[in-house]
VEXDREN-2710 file (C-alpha; in Angstrom, 1 decimal):
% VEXDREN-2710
k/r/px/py/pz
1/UNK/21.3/15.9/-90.5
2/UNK/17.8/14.4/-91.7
3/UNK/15.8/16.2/-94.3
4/UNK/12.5/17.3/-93.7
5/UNK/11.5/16.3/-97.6
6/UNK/13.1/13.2/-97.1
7/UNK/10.9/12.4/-93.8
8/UNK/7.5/13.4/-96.0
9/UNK/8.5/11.3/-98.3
10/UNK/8.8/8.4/-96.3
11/UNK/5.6/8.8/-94.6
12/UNK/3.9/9.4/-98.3
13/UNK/4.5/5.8/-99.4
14/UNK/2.3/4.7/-96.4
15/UNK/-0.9/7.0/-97.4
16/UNK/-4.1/5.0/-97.2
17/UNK/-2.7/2.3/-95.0
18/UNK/-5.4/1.7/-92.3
19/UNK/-5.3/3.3/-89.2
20/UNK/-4.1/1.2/-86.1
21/UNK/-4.6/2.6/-82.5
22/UNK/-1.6/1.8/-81.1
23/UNK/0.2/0.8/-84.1
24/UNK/4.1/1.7/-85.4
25/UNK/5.3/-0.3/-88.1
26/UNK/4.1/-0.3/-91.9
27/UNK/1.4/-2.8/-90.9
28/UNK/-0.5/0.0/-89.4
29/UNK/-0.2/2.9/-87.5
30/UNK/-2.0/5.6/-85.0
31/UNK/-0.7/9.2/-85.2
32/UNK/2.2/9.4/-83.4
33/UNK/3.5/5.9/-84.4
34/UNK/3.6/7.1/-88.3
35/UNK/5.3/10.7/-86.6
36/UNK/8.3/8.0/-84.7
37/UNK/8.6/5.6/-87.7
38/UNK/8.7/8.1/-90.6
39/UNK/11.6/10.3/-88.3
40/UNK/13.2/7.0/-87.3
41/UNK/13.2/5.4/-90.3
42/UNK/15.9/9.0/-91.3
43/UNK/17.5/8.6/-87.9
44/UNK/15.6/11.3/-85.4
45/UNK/14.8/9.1/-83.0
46/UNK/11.4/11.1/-80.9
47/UNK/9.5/9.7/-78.2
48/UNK/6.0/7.3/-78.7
49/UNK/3.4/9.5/-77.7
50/UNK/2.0/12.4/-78.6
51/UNK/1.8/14.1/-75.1
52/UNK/5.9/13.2/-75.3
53/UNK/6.3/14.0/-78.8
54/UNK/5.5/18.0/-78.6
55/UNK/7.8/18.5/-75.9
56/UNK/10.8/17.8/-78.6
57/UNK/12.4/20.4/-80.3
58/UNK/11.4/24.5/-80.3
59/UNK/7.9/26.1/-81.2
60/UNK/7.3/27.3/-84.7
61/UNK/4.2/29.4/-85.4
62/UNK/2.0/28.8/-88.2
63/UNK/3.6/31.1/-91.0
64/UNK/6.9/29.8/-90.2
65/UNK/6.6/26.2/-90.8
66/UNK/9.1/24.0/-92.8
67/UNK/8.7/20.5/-94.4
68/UNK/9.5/18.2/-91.7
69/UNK/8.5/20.1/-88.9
70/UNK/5.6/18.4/-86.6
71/UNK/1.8/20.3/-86.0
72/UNK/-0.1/19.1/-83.3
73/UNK/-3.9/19.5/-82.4
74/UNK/-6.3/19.2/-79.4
75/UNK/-9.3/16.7/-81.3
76/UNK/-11.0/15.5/-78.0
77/UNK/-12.2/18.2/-76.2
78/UNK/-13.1/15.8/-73.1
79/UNK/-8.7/16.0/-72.5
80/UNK/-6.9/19.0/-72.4
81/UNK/-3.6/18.9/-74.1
82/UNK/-2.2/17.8/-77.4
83/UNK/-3.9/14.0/-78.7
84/UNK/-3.1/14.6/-82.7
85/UNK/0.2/14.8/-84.6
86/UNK/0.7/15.1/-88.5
87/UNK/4.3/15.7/-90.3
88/UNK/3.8/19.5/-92.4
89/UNK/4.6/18.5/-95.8
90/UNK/4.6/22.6/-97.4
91/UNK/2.2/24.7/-99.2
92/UNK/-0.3/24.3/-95.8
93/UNK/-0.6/20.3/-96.3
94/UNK/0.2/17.8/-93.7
95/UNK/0.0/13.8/-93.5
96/UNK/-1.0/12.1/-90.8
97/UNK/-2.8/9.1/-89.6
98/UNK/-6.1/10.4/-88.4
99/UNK/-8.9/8.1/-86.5
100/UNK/-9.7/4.3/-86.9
101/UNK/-11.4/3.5/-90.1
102/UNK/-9.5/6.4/-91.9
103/UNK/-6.6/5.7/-93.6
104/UNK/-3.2/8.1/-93.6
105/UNK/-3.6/11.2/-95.7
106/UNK/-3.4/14.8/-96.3
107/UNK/-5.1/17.4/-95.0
108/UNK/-5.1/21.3/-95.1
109/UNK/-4.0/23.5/-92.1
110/UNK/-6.7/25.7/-93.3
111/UNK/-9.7/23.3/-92.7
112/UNK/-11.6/24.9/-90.3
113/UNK/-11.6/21.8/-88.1
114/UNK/-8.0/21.8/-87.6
115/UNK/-7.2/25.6/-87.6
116/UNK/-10.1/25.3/-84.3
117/UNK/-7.9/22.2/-82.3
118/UNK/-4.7/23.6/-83.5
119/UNK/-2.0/23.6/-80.7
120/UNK/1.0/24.4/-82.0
121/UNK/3.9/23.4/-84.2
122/UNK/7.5/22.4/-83.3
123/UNK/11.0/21.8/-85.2
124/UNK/12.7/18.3/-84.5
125/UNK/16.6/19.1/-83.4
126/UNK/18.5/17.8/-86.1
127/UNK/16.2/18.4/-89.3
128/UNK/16.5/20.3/-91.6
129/UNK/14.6/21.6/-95.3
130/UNK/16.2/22.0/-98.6
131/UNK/17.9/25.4/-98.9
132/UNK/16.4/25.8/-102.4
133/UNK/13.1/26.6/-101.0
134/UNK/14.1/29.6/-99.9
135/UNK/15.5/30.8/-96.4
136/UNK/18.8/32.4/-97.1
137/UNK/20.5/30.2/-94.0
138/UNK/20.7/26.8/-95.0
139/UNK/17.1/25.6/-93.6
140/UNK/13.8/26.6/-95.8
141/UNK/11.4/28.7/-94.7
142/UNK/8.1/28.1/-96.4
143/UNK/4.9/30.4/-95.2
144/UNK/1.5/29.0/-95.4
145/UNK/-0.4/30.3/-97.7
146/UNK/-2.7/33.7/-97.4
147/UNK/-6.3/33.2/-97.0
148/UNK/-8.5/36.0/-98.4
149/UNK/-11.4/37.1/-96.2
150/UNK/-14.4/34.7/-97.5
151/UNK/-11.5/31.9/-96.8
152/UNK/-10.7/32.7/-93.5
153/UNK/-14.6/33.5/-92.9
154/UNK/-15.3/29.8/-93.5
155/UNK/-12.6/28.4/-91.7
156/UNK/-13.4/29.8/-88.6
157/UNK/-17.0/28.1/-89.7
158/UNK/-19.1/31.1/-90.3
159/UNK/-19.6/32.7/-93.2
160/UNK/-18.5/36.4/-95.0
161/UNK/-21.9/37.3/-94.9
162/UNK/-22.3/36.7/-91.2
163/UNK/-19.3/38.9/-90.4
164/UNK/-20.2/41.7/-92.8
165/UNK/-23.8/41.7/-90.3
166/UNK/-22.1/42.4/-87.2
167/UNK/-19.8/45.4/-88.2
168/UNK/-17.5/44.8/-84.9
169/UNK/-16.6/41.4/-86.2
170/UNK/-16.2/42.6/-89.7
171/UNK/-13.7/44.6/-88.4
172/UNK/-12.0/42.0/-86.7
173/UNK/-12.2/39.9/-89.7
174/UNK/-10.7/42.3/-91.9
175/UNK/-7.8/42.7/-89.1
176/UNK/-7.4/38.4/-89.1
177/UNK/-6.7/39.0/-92.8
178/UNK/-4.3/41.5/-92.9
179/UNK/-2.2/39.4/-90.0
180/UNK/-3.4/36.0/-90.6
181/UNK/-4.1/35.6/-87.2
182/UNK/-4.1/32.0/-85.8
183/UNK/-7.1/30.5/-84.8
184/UNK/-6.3/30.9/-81.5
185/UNK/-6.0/34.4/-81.8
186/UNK/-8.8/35.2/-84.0
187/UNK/-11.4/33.3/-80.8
188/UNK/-10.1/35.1/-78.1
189/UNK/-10.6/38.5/-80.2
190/UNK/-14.2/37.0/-80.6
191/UNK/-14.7/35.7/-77.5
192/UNK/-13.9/39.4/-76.0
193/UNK/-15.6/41.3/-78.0
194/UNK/-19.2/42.9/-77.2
195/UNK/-21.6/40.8/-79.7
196/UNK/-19.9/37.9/-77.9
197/UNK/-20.6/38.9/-74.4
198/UNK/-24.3/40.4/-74.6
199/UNK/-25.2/37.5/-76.5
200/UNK/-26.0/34.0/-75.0
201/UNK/-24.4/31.0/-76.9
202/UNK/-28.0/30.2/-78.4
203/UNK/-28.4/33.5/-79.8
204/UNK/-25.1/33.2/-81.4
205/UNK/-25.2/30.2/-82.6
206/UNK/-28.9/31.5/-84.6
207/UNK/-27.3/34.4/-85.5
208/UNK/-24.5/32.6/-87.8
209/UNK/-27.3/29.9/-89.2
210/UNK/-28.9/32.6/-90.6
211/UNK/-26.2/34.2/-92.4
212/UNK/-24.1/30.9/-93.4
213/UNK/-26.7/28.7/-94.0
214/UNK/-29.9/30.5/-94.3
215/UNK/-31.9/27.9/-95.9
216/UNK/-31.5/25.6/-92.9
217/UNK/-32.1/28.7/-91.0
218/UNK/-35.5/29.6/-92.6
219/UNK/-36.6/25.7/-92.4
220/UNK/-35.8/26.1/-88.5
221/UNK/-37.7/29.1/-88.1
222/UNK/-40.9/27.7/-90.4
223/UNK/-40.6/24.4/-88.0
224/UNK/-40.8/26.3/-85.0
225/UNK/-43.5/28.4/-85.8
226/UNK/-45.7/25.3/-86.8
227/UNK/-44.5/23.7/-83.0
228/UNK/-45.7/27.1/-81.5
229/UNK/-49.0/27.2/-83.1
230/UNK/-49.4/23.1/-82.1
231/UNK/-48.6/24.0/-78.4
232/UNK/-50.5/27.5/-78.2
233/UNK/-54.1/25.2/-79.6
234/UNK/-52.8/22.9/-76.6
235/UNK/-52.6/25.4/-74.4
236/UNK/-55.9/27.0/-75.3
237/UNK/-53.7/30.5/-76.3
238/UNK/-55.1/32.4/-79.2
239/UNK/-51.7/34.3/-81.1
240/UNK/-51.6/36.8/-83.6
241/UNK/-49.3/35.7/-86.4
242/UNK/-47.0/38.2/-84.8
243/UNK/-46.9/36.8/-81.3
244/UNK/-46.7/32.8/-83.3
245/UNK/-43.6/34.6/-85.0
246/UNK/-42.2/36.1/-81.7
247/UNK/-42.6/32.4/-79.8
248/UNK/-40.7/30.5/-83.0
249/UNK/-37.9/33.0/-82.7
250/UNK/-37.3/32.9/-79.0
251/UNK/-37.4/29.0/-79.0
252/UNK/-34.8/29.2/-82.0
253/UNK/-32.9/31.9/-80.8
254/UNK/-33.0/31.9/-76.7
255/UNK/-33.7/27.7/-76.5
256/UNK/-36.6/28.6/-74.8
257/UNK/-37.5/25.3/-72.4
258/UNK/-41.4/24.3/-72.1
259/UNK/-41.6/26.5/-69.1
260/UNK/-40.8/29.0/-70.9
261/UNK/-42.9/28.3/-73.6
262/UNK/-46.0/28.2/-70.9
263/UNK/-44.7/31.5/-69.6
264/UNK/-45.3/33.4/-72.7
265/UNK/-48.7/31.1/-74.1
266/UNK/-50.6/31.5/-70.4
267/UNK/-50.5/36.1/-71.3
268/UNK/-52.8/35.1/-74.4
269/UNK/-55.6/32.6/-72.8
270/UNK/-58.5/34.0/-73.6
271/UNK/-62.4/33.5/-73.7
272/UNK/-63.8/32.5/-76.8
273/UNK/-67.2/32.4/-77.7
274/UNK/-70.1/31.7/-74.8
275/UNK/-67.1/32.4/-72.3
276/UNK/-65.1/28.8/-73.8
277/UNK/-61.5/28.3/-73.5
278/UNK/-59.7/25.4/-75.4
279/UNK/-56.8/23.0/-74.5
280/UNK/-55.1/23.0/-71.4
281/UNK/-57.6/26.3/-70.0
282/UNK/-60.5/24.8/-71.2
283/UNK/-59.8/21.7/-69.6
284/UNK/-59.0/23.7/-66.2
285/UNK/-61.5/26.1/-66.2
286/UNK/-64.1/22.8/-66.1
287/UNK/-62.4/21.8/-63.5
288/UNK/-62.5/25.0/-61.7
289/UNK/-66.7/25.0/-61.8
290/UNK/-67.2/21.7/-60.9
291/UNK/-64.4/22.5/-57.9
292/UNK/-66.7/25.5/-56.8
293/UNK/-69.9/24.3/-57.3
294/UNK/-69.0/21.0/-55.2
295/UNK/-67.7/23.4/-52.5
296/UNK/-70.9/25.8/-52.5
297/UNK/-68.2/28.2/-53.7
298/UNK/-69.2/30.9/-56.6
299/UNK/-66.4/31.7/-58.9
300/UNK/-66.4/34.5/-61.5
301/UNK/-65.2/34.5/-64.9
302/UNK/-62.7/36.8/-64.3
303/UNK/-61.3/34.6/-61.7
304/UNK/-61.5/31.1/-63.4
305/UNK/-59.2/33.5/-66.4
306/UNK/-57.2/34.1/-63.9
307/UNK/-56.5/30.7/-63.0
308/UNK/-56.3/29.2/-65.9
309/UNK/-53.5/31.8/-67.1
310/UNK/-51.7/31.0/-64.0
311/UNK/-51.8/27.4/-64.3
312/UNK/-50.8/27.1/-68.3
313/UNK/-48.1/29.5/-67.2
314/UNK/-46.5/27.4/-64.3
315/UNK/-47.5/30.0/-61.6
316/UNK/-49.7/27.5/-59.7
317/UNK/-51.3/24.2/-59.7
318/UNK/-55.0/22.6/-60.2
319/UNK/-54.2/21.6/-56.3
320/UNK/-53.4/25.0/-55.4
321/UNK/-56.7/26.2/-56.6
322/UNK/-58.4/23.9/-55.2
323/UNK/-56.9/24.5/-52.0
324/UNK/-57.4/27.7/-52.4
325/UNK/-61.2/27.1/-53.2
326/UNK/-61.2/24.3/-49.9
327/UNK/-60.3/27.1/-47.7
328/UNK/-62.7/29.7/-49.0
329/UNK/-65.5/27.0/-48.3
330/UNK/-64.1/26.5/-44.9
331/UNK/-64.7/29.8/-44.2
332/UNK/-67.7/30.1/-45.4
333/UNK/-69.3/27.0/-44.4
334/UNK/-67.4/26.5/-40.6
335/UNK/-69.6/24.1/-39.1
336/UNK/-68.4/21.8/-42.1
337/UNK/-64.7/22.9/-41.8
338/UNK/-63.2/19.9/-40.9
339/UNK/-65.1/17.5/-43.4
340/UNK/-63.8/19.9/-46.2
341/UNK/-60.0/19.8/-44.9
342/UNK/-61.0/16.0/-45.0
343/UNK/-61.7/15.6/-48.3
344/UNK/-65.6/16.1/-47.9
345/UNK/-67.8/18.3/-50.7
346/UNK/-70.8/20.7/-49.5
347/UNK/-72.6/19.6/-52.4
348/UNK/-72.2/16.0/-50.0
349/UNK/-73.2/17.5/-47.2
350/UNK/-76.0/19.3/-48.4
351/UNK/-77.8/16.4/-50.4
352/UNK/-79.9/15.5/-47.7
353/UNK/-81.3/18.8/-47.3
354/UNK/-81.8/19.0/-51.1
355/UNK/-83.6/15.8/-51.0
356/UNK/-86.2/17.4/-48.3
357/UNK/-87.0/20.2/-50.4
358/UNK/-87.1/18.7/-53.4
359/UNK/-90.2/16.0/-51.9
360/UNK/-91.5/19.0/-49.5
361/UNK/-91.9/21.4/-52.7
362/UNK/-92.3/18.6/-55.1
363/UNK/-89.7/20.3/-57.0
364/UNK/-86.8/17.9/-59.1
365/UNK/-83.7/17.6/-57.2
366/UNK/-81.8/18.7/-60.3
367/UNK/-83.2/22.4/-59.2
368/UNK/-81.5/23.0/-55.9
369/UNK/-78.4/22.8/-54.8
370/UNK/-75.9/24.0/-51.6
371/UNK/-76.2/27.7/-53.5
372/UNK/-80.4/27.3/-52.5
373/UNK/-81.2/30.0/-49.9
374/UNK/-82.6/27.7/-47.3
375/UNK/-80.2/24.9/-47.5
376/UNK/-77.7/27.7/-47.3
377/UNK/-78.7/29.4/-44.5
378/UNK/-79.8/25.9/-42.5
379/UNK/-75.9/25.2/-43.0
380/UNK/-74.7/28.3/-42.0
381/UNK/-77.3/29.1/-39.2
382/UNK/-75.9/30.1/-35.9
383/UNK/-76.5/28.9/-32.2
384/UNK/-78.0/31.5/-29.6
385/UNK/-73.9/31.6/-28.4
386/UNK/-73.3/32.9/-31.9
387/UNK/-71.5/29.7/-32.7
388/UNK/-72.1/27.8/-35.9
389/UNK/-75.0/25.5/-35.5
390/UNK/-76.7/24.0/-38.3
391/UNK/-80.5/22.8/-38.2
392/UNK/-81.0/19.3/-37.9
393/UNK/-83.1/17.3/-41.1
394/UNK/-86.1/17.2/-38.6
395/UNK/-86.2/21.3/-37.8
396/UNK/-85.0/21.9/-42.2
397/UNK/-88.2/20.5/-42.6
398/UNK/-90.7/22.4/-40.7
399/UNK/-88.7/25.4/-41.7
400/UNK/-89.6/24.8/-45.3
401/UNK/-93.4/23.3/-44.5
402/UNK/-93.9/27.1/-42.9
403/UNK/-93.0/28.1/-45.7
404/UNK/-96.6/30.0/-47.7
405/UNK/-94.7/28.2/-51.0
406/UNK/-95.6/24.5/-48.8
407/UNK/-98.7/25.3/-48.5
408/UNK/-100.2/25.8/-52.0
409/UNK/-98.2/21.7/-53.0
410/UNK/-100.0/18.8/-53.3
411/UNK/-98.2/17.4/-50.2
412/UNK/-99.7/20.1/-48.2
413/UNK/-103.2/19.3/-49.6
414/UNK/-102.5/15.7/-48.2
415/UNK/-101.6/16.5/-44.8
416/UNK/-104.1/18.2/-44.4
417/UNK/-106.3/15.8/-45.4
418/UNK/-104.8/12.9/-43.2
419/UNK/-104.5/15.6/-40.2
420/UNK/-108.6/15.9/-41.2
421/UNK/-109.1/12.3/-41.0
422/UNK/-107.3/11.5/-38.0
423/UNK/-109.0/14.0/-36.1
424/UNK/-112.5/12.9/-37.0
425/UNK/-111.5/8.9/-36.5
426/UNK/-110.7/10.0/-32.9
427/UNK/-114.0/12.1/-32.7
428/UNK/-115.6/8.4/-33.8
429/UNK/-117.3/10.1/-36.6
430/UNK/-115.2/7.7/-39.4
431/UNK/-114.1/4.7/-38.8
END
């Protein structure tokens, strides 16, 4: 019969001897090789691997364990399944050989780390503990030691402060205590309890910052606040501190994702001052009056706010709108129809006309555009079969030479002269 002192000892002369993947002999060794050579080396032989090695023997819980006695932990949460072994030395200490670049040492069963992986301990057939320790049957029986409530608090990496904010887990907590629940345990009592299942993992996770480390917390929250004012002047958004407040928290404590984020910014676009917008509105709103006017489509402020809400909140797209806009100049321009499906602008179309009454009236061309009642309604005139039928350049500019307005420009005055001259030159009266 081996003794479970005798098998700590053995693996104590070998503490910080560098970690070997793979390795079993004193010139380095991985977990489980330092688990088989340390038992070996006392005549237990066990098998190579972990996933081998916690199949020996019977299952010990936590406050039952013995010198000697293997615990075993689930470290890469990629695997399912046991992929760490340590040797329990007493008084809640094991050794083992932990990760490459680490030499073997001793650890606590009560870091938080490894109460979170633990999987479960087991007693080697033919091992036993000194009888001194206490047991009353010839084999130890050593309990690990009692945490208090602000212990067990931080190894289950919160904090007492935390649990004493959330009166359901305090309870639970105070219950963990009393039994010493594994860790196990203790997260599936979490895990079904009601903060745990109204609350998304983001919130949660905010929710214990701010109670165990609430510097970091209130640094995260100042950070974010700065981000949402950065992002609403981008937008063109105007926030009360409140709402800036309300955005930093729900990115902090909901994750929010830039759609989101445009969501709640496009409610709070706004005119400024002579009906401006800044940022992403300001930018689309210019773009919505060039659009229209192009199109010989009027727009009202109402509607360009609108728009530009939409479009910083993700509920359309500048080529929506203008699609939008492309049909409401189809329809009310649907001679041109198929040149503005094309591509084509009224403002295009109606530049020669523009250029007629600008010379006719001796008015600047900068004056008169497609919104100009007579180049509108020469566009939109309509055929004697009620069909759309525009006036030709030729017919646009009689139309506006009838006009009393044509009459009282120099260019009239001129005519009339040369009309004048002509007539007497072919009376023979001037030559």
């Amino acid at each position: 019969m081996a003794k479970g002192e005798s098998i700590v000892e053995l693996a104590r002369q070998y503490l910080g001897l560098q970690y070997v993947w793979g390795g079993n002999t004193p010139s380095g060794f991985d977990c489980s090789g330092l688990v088989q050579y340390a038992f070996g080396k006392n005549g237990i032989t066990l098998p190579r691997v972990t996933y081998d090695q916690i199949n020996v023997g019977q299952s010990v819980q936590p406050n039952k364990l013995r010198p000697g006695d293997l615990v075993f932990f689930d470290t890469d949460r990629k695997r399912s399944g046991p992929d760490h072994v340590g040797i329990y030395m007493g008084g809640g200490k094991f050794i083992h050989a932990p990760a490459p670049g680490k030499g073997v040492k001793i650890s606590s069963l009560s870091e938080g780390y490894y109460m979170d992986r633990w999987m479960g301990g087991r007693r080697v057939p033919g091992v036993s503990a000194d009888a001194a320790a206490g047991g009353g049957d010839g084999e130890a029986l050593e309990v690990a030691p009692v945490l208090d409530a602000h212990e067990l608090a931080e190894t289950y990496g919160m904090s007492y402060s935390f649990f004493k904010s959330q009166p359901e887990l305090f309870k639970m907590l105070n219950g963990a205590v009393e039994g010493q629940w594994t860790p196990q345990k203790f997260q599936a009592e979490v895990k079904n309890s009601n903060w745990w299942k109204k609350n998304s993992s983001s919130v949660r996770k905010a929710q214990v910052l701010a109670k165990t480390d609430p510097a970091t917390y209130k640094a995260s929250m100042e950070a974010a606040r700065e981000a949402a004012r950065q992002m609403a002047v981008k937008a063109g958004a105007v926030l009360s501190q409140k709402n800036v407040d309300t955005l930093a928290r729900n990115m902090i404590h909901l994750e929010w994702n830039d759609a989101q984020v445009g969501n709640f910014l496009g409610q709070y676009i706004k005119f400024g001052a002579e009906k401006t917008m800044g940022g992403m509105a300001g930018a689309a709103a210019k773009e919505i009056k060039r659009t229209a006017y192009d199109l010989g489509v009027a727009v009202t402020d109402q509607s360009i706010l609108n728009n530009a809400q939409y479009l910083v909140r993700g509920l359309t797209t500048m080529e929506q709108i203008q699609g939008s806009m492309r049909e409401q100049a189809a329809g009310l321009y649907p001679a041109f129809a198929e040149q503005i499906a094309a591509g084509a602008s009224m403002r295009e179309v109606a530049s020669p006309y523009v250029q007629v009454l600008a010379q006719e009236l001796g008015l600047p061309d900068t004056d008169i555009d497609v919104f100009s009642p007579k180049i509108k309604a020469a566009l939109n005139r309509m055929g004697p079969d009620g069909k759309p039928a525009p006036l030709s350049l030729t017919d646009f500019t009689q139309v506006v030479r009838d006009d009393p307005a044509w009459r009282k420009t120099p260019q009239a005055a001129d005519r009339a002269i040369g009309i004048g001259r002509q007539v007497l030159a072919d009376m023979g009266l001037v030559s």
